[in-house]
C-alpha positions in Angstrom: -11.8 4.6 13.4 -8.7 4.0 11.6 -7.2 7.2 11.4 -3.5 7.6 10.7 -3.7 10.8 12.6 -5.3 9.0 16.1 -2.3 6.8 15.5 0.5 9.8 15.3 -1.1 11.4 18.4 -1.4 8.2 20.5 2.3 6.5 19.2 4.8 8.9 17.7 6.2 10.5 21.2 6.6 6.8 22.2 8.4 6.2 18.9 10.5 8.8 19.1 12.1 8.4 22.5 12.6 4.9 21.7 14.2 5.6 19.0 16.5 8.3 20.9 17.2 5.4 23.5 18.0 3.0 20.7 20.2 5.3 19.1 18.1 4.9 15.6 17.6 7.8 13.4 14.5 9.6 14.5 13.4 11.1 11.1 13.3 7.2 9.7 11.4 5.9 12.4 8.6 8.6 12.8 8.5 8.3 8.9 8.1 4.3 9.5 5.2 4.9 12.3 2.9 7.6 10.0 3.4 4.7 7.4 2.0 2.2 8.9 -0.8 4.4 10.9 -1.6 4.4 6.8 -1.0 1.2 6.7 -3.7 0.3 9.4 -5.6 3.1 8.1 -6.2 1.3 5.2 -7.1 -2.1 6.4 -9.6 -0.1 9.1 -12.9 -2.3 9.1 -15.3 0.9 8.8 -13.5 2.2 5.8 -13.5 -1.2 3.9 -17.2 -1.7 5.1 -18.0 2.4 4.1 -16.2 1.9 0.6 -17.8 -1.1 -0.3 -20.8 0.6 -0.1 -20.3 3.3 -1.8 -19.0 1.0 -4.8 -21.9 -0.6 -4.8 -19.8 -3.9 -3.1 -22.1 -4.2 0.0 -21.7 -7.8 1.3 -18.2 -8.6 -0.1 -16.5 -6.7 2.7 -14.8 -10.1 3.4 -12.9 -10.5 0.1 -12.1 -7.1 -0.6 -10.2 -6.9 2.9 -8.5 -10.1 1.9 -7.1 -8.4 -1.7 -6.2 -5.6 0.7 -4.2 -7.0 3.4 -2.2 -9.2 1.2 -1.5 -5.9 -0.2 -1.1 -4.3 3.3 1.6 -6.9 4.3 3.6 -6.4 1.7 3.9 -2.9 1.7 4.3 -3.3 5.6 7.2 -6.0 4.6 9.4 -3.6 2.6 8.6 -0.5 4.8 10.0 -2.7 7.7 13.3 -3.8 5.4 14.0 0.0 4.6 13.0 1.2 7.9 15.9 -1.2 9.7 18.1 -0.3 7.1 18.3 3.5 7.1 17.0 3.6 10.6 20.1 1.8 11.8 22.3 3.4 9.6 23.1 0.5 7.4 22.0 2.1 4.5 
């Protein structure tokens, strides 16, 4: 369904211990897992395919989730870089 919130629920207890057993800074990297749930929330098939209709965009589904996820991976690119560097303290 892409829902940030499914992805909180089903990943952030698993996040958090690991980051306890890593000895990262919790805070940073339950902030870095609801990001990219939003992330993925974003690139979700059903709402690209559900906002293309509604902008009257029906059939371009493909190209629109190409703009997206080049924008996708670079948001996920610096959220990695300043999750590793506050989450291990480097920062």
């Amino acid at each position: 369904t892409g829902s940030n919130t499914n992805s909180n629920v089903v990943f952030a207890q698993l996040q958090m211990s690991t980051a306890e057993i890593a000895a990262l800074s919790v805070p940073v990297i339950l902030a870095a897992q609801t990001t990219g749930g939003s992330i993925g929330s974003m690139l979700a098939p059903a709402k690209i395919l559900v906002g293309c209709s509604t902008v009257g965009l029906s059939g371009k589904e493909g190209p629109v989730l190409a703009r997206t996820l080049s924008y996708g991976l670079i948001m996920t690119a610096i959220i990695g870089v300043l999750a590793f560097i506050y989450g291990t303290g480097a920062g």
